[in-house]
C-alpha positions as CSV (number, residue, x, y, z in Angstrom):
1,X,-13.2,-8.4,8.9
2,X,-12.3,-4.8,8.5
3,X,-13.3,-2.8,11.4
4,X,-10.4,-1.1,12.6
5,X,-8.2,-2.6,10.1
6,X,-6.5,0.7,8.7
7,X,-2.8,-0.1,8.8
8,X,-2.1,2.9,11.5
9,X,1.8,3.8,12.3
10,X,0.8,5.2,15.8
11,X,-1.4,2.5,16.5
12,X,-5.4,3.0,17.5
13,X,-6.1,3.1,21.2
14,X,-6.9,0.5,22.2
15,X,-2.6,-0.5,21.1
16,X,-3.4,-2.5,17.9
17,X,-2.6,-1.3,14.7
18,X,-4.4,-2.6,12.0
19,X,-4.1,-6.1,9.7
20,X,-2.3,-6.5,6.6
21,X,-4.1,-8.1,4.3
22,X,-0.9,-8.6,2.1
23,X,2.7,-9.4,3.7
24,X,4.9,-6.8,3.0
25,X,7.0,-8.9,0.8
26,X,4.5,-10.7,-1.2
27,X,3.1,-7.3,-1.7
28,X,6.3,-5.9,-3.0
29,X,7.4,-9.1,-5.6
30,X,3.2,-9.5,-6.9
31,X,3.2,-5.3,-7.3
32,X,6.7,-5.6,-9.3
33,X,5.2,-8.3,-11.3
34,X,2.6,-6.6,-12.7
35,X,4.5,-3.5,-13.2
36,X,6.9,-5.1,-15.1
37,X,4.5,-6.5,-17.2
38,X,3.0,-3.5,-18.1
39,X,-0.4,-3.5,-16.3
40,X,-2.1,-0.4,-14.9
41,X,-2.5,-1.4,-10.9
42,X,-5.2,0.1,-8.9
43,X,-4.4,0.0,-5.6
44,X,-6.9,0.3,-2.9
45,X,-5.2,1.5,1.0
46,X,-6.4,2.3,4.0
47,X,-4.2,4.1,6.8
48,X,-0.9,6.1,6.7
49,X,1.5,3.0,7.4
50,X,-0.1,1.3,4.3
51,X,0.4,4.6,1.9
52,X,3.7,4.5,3.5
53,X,4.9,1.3,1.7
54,X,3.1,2.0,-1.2
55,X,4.8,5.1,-2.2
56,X,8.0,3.3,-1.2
57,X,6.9,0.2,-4.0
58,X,6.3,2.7,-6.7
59,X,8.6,4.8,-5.7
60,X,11.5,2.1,-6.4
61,X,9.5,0.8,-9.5
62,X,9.4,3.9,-11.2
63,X,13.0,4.2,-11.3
64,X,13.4,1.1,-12.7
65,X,10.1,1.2,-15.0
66,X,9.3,4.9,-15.3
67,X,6.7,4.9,-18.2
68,X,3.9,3.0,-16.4
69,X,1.1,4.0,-14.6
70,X,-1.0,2.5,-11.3
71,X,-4.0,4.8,-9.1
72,X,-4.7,4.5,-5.8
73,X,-8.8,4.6,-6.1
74,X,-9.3,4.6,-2.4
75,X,-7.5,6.3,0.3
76,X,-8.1,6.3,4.3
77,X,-5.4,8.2,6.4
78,X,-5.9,9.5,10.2
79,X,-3.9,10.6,12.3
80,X,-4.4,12.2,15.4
């Protein structure tokens, strides 16, 4: 289930790139959820595509809920 599932922008070589194990949007409306609520959320990514959203979901949570806080326990990136 997850070999070679980092969510890679440039793709690995073979031409995939990865599996999501969220969609996109669910991710963003469950993530805003939470944070609106006022839970801590850990987040756990692998690959630079993934980090890529999840800065952009904080990133647009923060400015609408500044004082709350979320970690990201466990990164992968790579990029060749």
């Amino acid at each position: 289930m997850y070999s070679q599932n980092m969510v890679l922008s440039e793709g690995y070589l073979d031409g995939h790139q990865g599996a999501w194990l969220m969609q996109e949007g669910l991710y963003r409306s469950v993530f805003k959820l939470f944070w609106d609520e006022g839970y801590q959320i850990h987040i756990h990514q692998n690959g630079d595509e993934a980090l890529d959203l999840i800065l952009d979901v904080l990133k647009g949570n923060m400015e609408i809920n500044p004082k709350r806080k979320s970690s990201n326990n466990h990164c992968s990136l790579w990029n060749l």
